[in-house]
Backbone as JSON Lines, residues from 0, in Angstrom:
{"i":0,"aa":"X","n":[38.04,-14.75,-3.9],"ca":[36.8,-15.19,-3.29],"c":[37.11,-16.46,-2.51]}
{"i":1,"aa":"X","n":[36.88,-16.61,-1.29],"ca":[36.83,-18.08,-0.64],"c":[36.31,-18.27,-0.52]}
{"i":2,"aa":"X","n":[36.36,-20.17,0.26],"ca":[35.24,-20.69,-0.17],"c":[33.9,-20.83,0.72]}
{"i":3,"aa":"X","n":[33.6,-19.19,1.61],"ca":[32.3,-18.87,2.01],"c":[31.23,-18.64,0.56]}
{"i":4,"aa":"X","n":[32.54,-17.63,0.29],"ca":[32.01,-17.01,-0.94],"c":[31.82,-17.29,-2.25]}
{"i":5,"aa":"X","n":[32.38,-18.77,-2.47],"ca":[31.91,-19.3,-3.42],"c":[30.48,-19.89,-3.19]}
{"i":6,"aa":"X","n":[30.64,-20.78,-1.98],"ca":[29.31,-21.47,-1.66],"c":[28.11,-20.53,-1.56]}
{"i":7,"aa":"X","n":[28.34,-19.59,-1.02],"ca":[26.84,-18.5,-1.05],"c":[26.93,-18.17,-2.42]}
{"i":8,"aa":"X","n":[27.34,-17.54,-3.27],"ca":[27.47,-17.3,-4.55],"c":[26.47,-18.87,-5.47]}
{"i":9,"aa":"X","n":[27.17,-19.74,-5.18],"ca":[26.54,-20.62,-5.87],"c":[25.18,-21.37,-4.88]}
{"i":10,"aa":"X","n":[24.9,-21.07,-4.06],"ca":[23.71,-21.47,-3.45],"c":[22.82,-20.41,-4.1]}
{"i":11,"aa":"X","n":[23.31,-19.14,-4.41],"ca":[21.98,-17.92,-4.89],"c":[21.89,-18.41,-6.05]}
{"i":12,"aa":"X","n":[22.64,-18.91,-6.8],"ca":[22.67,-19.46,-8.42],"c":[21.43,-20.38,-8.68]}
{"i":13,"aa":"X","n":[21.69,-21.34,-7.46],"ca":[21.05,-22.31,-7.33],"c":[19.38,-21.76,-7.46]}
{"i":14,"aa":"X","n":[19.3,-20.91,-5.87],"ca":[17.84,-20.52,-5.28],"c":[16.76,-19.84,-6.72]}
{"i":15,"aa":"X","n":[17.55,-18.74,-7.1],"ca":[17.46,-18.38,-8.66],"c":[17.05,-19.14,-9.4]}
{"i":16,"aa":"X","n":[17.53,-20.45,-9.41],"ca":[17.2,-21.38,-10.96],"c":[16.44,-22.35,-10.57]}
{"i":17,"aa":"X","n":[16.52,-22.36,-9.1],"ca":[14.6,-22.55,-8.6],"c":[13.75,-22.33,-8.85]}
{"i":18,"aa":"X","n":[14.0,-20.96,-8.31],"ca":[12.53,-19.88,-8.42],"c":[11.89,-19.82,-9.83]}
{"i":19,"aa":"X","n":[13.1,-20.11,-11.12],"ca":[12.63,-19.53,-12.03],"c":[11.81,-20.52,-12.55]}
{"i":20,"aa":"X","n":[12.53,-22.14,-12.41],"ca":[11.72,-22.95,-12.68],"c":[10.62,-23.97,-12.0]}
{"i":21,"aa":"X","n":[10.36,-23.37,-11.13],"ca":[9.35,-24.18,-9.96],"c":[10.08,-24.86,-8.8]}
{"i":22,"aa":"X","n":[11.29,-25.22,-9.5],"ca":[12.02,-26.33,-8.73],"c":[11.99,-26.0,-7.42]}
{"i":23,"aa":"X","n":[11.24,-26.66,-6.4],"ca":[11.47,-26.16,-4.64],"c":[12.87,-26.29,-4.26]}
{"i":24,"aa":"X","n":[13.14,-28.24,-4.54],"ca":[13.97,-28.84,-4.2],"c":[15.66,-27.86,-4.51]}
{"i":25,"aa":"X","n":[15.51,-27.8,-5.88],"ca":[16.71,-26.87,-6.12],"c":[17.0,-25.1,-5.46]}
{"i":26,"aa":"X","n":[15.75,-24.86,-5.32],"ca":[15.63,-23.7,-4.26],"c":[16.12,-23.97,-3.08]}
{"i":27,"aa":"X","n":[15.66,-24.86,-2.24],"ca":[16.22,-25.72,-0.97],"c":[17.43,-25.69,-0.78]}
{"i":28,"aa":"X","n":[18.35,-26.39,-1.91],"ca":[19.55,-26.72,-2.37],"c":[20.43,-25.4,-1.92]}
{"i":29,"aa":"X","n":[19.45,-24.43,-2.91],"ca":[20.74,-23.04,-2.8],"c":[20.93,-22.53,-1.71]}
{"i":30,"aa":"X","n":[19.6,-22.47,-0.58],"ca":[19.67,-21.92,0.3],"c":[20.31,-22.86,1.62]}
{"i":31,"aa":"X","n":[20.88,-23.67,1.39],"ca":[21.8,-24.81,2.25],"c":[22.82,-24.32,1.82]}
{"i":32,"aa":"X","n":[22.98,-24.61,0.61],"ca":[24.7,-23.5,0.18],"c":[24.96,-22.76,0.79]}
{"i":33,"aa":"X","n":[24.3,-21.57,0.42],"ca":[24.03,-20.24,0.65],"c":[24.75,-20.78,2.69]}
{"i":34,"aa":"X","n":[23.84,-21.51,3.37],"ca":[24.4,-22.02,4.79],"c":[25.71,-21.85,5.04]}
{"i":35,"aa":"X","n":[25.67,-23.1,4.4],"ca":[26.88,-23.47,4.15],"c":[28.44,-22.39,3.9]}
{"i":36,"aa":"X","n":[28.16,-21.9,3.18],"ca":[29.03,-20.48,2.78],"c":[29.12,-19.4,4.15]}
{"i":37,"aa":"X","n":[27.7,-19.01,4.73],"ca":[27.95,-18.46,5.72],"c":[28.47,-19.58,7.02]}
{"i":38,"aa":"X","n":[29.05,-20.36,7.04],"ca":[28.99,-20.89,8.21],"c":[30.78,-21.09,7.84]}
{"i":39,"aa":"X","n":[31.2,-21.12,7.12],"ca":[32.4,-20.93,6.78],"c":[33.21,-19.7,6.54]}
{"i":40,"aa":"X","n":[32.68,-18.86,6.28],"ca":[32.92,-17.57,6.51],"c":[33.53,-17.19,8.17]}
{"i":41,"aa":"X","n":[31.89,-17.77,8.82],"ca":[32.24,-17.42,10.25],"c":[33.74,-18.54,11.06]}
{"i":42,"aa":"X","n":[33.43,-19.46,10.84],"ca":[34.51,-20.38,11.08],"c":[36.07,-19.43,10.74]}
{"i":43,"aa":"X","n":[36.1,-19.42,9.8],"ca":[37.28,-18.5,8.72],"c":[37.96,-17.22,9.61]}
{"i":44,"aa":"X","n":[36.58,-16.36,10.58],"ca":[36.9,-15.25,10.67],"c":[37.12,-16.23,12.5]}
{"i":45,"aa":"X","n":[36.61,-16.55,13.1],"ca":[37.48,-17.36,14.18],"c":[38.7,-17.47,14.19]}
{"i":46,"aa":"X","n":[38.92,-18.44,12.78],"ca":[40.27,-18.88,13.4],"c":[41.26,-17.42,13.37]}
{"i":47,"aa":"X","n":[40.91,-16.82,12.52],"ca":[41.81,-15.6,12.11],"c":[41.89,-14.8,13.83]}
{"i":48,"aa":"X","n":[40.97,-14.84,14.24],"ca":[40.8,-14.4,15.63],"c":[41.87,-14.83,16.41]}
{"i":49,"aa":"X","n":[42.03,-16.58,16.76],"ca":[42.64,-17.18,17.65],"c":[43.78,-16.63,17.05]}
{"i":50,"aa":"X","n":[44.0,-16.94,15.93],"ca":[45.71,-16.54,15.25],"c":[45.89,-15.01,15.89]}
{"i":51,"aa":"X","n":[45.35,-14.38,15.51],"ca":[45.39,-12.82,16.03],"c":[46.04,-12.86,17.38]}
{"i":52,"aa":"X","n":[44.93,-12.69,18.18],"ca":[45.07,-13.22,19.81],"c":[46.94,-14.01,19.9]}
{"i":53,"aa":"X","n":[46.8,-15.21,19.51],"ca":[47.99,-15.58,19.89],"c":[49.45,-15.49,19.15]}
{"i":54,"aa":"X","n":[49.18,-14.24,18.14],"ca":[50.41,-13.51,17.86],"c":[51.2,-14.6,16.72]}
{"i":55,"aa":"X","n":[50.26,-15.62,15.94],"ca":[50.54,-15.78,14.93],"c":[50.03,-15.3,13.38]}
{"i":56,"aa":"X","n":[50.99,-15.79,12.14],"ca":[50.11,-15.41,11.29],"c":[49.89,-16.36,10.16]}
């Protein structure tokens, strides 16, 4: 798992233990993770791109 996939993983943990307990703020929290995770993911699959493209690995 990397670490898109940790951060979304633990942002849903988060949103979850929001929801269950009222908490907005910690709902908030997960779903910034949750961001966070996808925004690294995409970054991740870029660079793999440029590497591709320019015939490294």
């Amino acid at each position: 798992m990397g670490d898109g996939a940790a951060d979304d993983a633990k942002g849903r943990l988060k949103e979850a233990g929001g929801a269950l307990t009222g908490d907005d703020d910690l709902k908030r929290e997960g779903k910034v993770d949750q961001g966070v995770g996808t925004v690294k993911d995409k970054v991740g699959d870029a660079g793999d791109k440029v590497k591709d493209v320019l015939g490294k690995d």
